[in-house]
KOLVEX-628931 format. One record per residue (C-alpha): residue in three letters; x, y, z. Coordinates in Angstrom, 2 decimals. Example, Ala and Ser with C-alpha at 12.3 -4.5 7.8 and 13.67 -1.06 7.14 Angstrom:
2
Ala / 12.30 / -4.50 / 7.80
Ser / 13.67 / -1.06 / 7.14
***
This chain:
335
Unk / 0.00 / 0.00 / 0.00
Unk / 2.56 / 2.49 / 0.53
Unk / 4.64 / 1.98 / -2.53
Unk / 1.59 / 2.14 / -4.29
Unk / 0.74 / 5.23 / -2.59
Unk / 3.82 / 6.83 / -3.28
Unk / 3.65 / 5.37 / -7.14
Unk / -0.01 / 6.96 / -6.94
Unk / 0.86 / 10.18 / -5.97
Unk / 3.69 / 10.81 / -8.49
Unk / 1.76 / 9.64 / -11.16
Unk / -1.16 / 12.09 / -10.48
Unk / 1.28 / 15.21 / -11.87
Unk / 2.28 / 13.07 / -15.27
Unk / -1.58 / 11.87 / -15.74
Unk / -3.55 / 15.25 / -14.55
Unk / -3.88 / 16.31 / -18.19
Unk / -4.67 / 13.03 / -19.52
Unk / -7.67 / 13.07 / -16.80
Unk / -8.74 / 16.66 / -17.44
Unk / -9.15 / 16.06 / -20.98
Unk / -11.58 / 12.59 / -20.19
Unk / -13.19 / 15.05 / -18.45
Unk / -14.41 / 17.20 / -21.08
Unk / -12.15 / 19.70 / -20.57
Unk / -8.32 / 20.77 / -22.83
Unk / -5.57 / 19.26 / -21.92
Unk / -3.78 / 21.23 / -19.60
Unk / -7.20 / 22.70 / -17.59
Unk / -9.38 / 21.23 / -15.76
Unk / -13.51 / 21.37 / -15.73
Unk / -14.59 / 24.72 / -15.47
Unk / -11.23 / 26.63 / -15.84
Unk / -10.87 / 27.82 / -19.67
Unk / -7.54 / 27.83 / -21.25
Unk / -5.71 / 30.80 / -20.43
Unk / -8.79 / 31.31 / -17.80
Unk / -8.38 / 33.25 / -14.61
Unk / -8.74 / 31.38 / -11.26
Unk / -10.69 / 31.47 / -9.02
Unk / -13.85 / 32.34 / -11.22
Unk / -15.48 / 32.78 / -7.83
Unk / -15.54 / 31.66 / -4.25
Unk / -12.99 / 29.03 / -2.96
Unk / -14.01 / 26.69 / -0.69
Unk / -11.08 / 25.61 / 1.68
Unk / -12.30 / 21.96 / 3.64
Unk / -11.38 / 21.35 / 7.24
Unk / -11.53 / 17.82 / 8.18
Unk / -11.89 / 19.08 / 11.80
Unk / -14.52 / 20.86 / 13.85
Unk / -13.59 / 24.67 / 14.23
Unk / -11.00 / 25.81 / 16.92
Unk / -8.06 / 23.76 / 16.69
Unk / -4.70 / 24.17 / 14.54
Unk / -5.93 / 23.21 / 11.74
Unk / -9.23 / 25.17 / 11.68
Unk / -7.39 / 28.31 / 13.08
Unk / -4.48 / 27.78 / 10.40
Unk / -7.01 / 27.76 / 7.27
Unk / -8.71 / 30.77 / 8.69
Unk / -5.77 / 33.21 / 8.49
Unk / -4.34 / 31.49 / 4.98
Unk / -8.30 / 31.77 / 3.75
Unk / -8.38 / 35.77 / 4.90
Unk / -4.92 / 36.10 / 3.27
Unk / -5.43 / 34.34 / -0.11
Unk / -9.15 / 36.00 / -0.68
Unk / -7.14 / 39.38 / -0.08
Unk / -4.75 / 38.88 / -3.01
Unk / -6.75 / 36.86 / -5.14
Unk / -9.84 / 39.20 / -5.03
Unk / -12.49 / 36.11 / -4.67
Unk / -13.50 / 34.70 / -0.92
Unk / -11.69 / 31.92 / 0.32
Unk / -14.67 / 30.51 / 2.91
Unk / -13.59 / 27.81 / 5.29
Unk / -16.24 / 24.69 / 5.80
Unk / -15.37 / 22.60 / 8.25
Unk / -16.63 / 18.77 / 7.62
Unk / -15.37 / 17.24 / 10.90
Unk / -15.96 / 12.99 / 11.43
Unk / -14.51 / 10.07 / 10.60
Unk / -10.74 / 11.14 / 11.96
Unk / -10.74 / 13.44 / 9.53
Unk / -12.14 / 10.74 / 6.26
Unk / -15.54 / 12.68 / 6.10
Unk / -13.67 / 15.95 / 4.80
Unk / -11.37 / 13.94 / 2.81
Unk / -14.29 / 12.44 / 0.61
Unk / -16.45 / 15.85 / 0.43
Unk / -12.90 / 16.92 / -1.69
Unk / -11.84 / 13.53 / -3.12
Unk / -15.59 / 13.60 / -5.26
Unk / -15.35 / 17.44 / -6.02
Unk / -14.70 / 18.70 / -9.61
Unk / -11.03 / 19.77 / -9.78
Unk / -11.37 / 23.51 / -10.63
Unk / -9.87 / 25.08 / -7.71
Unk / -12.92 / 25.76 / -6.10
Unk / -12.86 / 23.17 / -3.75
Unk / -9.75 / 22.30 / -1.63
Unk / -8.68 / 20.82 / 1.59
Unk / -6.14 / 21.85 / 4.36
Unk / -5.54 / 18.11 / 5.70
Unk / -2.75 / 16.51 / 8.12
Unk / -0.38 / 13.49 / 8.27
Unk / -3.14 / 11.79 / 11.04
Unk / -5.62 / 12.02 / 7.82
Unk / -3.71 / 10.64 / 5.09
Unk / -0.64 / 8.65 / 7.20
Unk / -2.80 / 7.59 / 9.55
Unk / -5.75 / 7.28 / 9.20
Unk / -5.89 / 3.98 / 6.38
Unk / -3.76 / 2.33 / 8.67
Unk / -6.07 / 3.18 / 11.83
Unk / -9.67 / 2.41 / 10.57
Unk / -11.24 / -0.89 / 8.37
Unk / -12.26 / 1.57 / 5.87
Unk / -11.90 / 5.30 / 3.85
Unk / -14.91 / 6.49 / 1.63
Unk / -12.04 / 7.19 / -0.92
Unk / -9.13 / 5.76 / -2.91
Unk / -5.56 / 7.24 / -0.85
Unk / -3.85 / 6.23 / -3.40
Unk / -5.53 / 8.41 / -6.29
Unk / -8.11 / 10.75 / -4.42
Unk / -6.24 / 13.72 / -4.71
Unk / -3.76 / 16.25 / -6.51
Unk / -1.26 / 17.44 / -3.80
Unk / -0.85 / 21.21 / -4.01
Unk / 1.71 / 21.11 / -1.47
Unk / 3.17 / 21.15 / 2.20
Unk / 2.32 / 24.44 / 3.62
Unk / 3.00 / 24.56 / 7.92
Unk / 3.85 / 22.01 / 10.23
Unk / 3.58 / 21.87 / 14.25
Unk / 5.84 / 20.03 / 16.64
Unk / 4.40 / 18.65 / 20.12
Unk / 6.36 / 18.70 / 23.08
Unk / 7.08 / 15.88 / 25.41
Unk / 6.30 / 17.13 / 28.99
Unk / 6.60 / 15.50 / 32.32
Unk / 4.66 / 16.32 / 35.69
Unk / 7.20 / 18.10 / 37.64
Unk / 7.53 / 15.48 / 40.11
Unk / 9.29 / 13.20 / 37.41
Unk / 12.93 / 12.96 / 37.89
Unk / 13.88 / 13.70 / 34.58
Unk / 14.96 / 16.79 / 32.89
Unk / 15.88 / 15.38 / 29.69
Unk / 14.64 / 13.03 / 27.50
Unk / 17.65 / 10.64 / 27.56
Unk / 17.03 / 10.72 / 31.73
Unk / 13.57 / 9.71 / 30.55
Unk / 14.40 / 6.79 / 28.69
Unk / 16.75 / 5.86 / 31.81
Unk / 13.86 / 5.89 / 34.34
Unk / 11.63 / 3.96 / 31.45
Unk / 14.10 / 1.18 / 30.97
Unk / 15.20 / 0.60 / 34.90
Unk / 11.11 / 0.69 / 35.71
Unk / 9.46 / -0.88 / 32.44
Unk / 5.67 / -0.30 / 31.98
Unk / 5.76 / 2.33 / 35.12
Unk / 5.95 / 5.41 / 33.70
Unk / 2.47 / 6.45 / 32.06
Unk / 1.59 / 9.07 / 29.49
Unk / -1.70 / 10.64 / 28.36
Unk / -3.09 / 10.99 / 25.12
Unk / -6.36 / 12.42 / 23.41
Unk / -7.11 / 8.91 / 22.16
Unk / -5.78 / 5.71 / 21.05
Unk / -4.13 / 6.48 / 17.35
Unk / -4.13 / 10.26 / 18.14
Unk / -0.97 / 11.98 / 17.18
Unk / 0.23 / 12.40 / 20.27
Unk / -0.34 / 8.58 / 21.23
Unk / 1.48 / 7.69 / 18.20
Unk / 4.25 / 10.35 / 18.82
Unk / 4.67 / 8.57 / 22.57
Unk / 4.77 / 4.66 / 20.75
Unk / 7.16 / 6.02 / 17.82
Unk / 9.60 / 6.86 / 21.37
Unk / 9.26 / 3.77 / 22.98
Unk / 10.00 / 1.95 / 19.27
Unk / 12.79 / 3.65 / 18.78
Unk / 14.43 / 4.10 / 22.11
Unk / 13.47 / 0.64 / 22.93
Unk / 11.14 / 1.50 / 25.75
Unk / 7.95 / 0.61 / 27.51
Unk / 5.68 / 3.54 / 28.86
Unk / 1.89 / 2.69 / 29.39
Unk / -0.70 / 4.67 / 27.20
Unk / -3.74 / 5.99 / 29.33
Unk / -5.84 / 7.69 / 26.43
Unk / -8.26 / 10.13 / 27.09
Unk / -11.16 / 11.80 / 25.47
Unk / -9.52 / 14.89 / 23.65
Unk / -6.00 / 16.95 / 24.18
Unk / -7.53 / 19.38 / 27.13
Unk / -8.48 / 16.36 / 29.41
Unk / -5.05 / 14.67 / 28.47
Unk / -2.83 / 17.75 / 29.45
Unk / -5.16 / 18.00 / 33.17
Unk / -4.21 / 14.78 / 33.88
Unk / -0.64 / 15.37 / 33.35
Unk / -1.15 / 18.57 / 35.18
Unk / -2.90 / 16.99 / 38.13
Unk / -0.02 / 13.74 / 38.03
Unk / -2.38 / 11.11 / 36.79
Unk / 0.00 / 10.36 / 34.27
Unk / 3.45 / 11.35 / 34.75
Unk / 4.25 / 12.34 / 30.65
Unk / 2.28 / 13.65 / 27.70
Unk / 2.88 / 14.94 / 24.41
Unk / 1.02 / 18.05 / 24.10
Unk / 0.48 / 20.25 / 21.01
Unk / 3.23 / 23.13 / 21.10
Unk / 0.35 / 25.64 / 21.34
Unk / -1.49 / 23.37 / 24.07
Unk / 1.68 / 23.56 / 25.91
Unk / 3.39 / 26.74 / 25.47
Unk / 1.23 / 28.33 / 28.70
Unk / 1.63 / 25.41 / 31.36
Unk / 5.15 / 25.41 / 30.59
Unk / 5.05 / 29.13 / 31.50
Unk / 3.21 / 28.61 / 34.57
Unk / 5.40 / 24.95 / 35.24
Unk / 2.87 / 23.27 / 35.77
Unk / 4.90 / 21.07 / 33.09
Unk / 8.26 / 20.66 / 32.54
Unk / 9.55 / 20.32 / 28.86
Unk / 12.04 / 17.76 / 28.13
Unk / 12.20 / 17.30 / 24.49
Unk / 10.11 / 18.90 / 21.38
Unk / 9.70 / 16.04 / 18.46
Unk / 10.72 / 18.45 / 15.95
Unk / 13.85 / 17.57 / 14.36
Unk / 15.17 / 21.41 / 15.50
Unk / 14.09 / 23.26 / 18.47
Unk / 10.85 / 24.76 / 18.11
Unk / 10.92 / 29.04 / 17.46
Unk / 8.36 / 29.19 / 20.74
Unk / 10.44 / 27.79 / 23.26
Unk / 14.59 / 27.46 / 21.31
Unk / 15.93 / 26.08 / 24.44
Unk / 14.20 / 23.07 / 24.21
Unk / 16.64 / 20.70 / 22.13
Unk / 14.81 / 17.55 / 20.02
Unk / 14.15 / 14.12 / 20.78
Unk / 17.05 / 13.20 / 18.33
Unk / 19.06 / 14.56 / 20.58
Unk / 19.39 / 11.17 / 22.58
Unk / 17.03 / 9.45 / 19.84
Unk / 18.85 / 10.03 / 16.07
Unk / 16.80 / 10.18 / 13.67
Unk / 13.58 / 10.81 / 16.03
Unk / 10.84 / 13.29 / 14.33
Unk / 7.32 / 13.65 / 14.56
Unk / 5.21 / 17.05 / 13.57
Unk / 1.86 / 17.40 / 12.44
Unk / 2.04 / 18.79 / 9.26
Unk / -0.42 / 20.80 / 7.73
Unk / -1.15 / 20.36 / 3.37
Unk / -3.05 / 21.25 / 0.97
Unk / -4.92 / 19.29 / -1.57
Unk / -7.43 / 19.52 / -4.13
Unk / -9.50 / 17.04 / -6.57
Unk / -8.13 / 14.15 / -8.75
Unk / -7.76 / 14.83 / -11.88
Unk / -6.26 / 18.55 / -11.72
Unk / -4.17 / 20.02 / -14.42
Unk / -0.80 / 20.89 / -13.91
Unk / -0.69 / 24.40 / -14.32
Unk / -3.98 / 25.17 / -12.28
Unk / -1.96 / 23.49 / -9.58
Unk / 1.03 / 25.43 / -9.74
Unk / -1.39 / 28.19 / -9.54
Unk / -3.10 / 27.58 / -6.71
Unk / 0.46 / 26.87 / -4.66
Unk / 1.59 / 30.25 / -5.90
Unk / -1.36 / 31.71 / -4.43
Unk / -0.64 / 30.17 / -0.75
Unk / 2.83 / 30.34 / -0.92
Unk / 2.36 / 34.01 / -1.50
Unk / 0.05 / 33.94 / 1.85
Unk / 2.55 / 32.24 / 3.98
Unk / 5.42 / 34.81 / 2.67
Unk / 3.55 / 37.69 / 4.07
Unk / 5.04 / 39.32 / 7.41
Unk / 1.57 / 39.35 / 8.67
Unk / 0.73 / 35.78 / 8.22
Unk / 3.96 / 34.59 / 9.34
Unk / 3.25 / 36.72 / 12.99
Unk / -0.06 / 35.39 / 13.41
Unk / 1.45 / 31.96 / 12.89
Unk / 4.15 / 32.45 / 15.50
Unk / 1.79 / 32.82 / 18.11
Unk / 0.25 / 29.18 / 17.51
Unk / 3.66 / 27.72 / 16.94
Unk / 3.22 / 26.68 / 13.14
Unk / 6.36 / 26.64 / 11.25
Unk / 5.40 / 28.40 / 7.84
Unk / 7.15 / 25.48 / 5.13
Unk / 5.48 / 26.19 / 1.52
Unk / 6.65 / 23.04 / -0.21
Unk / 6.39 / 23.14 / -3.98
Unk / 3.95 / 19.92 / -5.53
Unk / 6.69 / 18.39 / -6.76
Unk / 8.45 / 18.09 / -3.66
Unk / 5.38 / 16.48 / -1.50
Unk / 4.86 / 13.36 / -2.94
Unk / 8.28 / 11.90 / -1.40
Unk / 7.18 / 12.99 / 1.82
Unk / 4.13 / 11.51 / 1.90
Unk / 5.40 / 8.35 / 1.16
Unk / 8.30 / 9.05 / 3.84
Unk / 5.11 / 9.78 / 6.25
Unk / 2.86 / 6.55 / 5.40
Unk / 6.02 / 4.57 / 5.89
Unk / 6.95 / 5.77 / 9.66
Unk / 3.21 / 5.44 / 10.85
Unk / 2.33 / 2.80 / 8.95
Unk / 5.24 / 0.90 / 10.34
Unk / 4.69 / 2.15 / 13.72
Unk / 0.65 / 1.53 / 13.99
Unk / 1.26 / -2.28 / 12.57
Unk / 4.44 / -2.92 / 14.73
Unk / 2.63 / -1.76 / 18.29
Unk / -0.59 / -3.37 / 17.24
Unk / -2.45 / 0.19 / 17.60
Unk / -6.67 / 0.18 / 17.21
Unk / -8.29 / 3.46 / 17.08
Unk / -10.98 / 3.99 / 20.24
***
């Protein structure tokens, strides 16, 4: 499946014409955009797989505000939350692929998520034309200040001499941060016990209140208890330290190779031609560039990225590989 992902997603760049033109439409468009058309002919609609107020939800909104600005057209955001994120997916996997209709997804969606549930109502192999990788967001691995630990290498030292002792929170079994926890204990060859929860504020209380003694909270989530230390930071899964907190060094630090961020891409429709697509990641690329965006994005601790198409379909695969591995090796069922 991942191969074939990977295969899938290069392929959709050399065959978008091809498709465009079974569709009725010259090669090089797609439905609805003449050639040598402007787009958008009118309003975008910009898919969140997620109900409104979290990253992803508040990410879209300032891109959407941005992009309508310079492109003259509103950029509207519908969120289609359900299904860890599938229901959103397939609203944008069936849409025509004019640019009218796009999606701001994450790595739990398309990494994930096939690996997590029995079934998607679309094909991940083919459903989509990746625009591009546009912001990512690292978690950070906090302990109840009680723990003896201060870094994440005297973590892994308390985990191996007490095996299955040390606990950590979650917002669910196959959540990112449950799966950022199991991709530690893989790859430092460790044993913590998952206690999931139902969402990320519940999960961070009980770290707070020493339920659980570790946690991997969002860096936005986090930013304010660590403040307050009511947390203690050991490690950020990042592969650099994180712009909100720099003193924080990565989990590669005593884990090489270690790295785990939600990431936060675009897509649109099978089926899309080439140069709408390079259109439409102009457009955002343009957003994230602006001084304006970029502030508003510091404050939720998204890393601005802007990856070109061509560039995001080795990624991907990269991505389906690690959690694919990861959710089959530790045996991981959603709730």
């Amino acid at each position: 499946m991942i191969t074939k992902r990977g295969l899938g997603l290069a392929a959709l760049g050399l065959t978008a014409a091809g498709r465009a033109q079974a569709q009725g439409a010259a090669p090089g468009t797609s439905p609805g955009i003449s050639p040598g058309g402007e787009w958008p002919q009118r309003q975008v609609t910009l898919v969140v797989p997620w109900a409104p107020g979290g990253s992803t939800d508040t990410l879209a909104r300032v891109l959407a505000q941005r992009v309508s600005t310079d492109l003259g057209r509103p950029v509207v955001v519908d969120n289609r939350p359900g299904g860890s994120g599938t229901v959103g997916h397939g609203t944008v996997s069936r849409a025509q692929p004019d640019g009218h209709t796009l999606l701001l997804g994450t790595n739990s969606t398309y990494a994930m998520a096939p690996f997590l549930l029995n079934a998607i109502p679309y094909d991940n192999d083919r459903g989509f034309t990746p625009i591009g990788l546009l912001a990512t967001n690292a978690q950070f691995f906090c302990v109840h200040p009680s723990v003896r630990a201060t870094s994440i290498a005297e973590l892994i030292a308390l985990a191996k001499a007490q095996p299955g002792r040390i606990s950590y929170s979650s917002s669910g079994a196959g959540s990112s941060a449950h799966l950022a926890v199991e991709l530690l204990n893989a790859e430092a060859g460790i044993e913590m016990l998952h206690v999931p929860y139902r969402g990320g504020a519940p999960a961070l209380q009980a770290l707070i209140a020493n339920e659980v003694q570790l946690s991997a909270v969002d860096a936005v989530s986090a930013l304010q208890p660590m403040r307050a230390q009511a947390v203690r930071a050991i490690a950020v899964s990042s592969a650099r330290p994180d712009p909100a907190a720099p003193e924080i060094q990565p989990v590669a630090a005593a884990v090489p190779g270690y790295e785990c961020s939600t990431d936060f891409s675009l897509f649109a429709p099978p089926g899309m031609a080439p140069a709408l697509q390079a259109r439409i990641q102009a457009a955002f690329a343009r957003a994230l560039e602006s001084a304006e965006v970029r502030e508003k994005l510091a404050t939720l601790a998204i890393r601005p990225v802007g990856a070109r198409p061509e560039e995001f379909p080795a990624y991907q695969k990269r991505e389906m590989e690690k959690w694919g591995g990861i959710i089959r090796a530790r045996n991981i069922k959603p709730d």
